[in-house]
N, C-alpha and C positions, 0 to 999 in steps of 0.2 A: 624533343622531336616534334616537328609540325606534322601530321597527319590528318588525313581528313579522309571522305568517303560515305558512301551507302550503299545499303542494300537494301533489295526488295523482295518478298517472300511471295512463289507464286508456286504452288501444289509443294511437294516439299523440298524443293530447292530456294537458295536465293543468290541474283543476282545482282552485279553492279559494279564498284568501281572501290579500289584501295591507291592513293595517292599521294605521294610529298615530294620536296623540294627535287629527286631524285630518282623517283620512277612515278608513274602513272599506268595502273595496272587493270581492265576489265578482267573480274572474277566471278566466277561461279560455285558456291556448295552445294554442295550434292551430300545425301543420305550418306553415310560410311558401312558400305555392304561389309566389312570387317569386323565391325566392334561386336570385340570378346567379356568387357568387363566396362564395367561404370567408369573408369579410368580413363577409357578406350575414345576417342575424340567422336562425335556426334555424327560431324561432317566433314568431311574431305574437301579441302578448297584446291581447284583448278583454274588453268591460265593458259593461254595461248600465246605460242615461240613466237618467234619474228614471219616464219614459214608457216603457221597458222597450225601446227600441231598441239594437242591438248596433252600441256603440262601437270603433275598434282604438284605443287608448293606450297600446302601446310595442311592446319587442321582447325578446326574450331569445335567449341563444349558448348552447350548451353549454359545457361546457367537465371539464378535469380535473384534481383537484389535483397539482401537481409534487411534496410529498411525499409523499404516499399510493396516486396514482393514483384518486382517490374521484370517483364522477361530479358537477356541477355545472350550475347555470345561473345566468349573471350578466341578469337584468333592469334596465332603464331604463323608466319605467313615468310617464306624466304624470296625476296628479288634483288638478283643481279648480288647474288653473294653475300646479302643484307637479312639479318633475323628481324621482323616488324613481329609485336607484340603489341594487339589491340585492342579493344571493345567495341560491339556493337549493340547498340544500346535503344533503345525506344524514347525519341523525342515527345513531349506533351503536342498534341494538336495533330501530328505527320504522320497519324495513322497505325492500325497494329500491325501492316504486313511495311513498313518501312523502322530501317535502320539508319541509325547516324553513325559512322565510325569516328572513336575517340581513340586518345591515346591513352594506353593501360596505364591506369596507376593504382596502385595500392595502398589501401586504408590502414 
């Protein structure tokens, strides 16, 4: 899967952009007023309909690399009937409050 995107971290939300060959989507996380347990997703990601109403369409965890210790976020993200499973990840040089969205893969 080609994926691509970024976010940007500004008070504690962040916003930006998730996109491939099949949607193109500005997004927003937002804090998750819900979480019950470690388990429980970080941040709730949102999307705006065609009509410009605010959608929720997934969740994202934080998370840390085991070799680096580098901040992350794994997103699960659904558009136009599509499950997108991602990482958001901190580029060398692009700053701490910017993300580069990859595609999730598993070591």
């Amino acid at each position: 899967m080609s994926i691509t995107g970024k976010l940007t971290k500004s008070g504690a939300t962040f916003t930006g952009f998730i996109a491939d060959l099949g949607f193109d989507e500005d997004v927003t996380l937002r804090s998750n007023p819900r979480k019950t347990s470690e388990k429980s997703p970080d941040y709730l990601i949102v999307a705006e309909s065609p009509k410009g109403r605010e959608i929720e369409c997934g969740a994202a965890w934080e998370g840390e690399s085991k070799d680096a210790g580098n901040f992350y976020l794994s997103l699960s993200v659904s558009f136009h009937g599509q499950t997108v499973k991602c990482n958001a990840v901190q580029i060398k040089d692009s700053g701490p409050d910017n993300l580069t969205i990859l595609p999730f893969s598993e070591r």
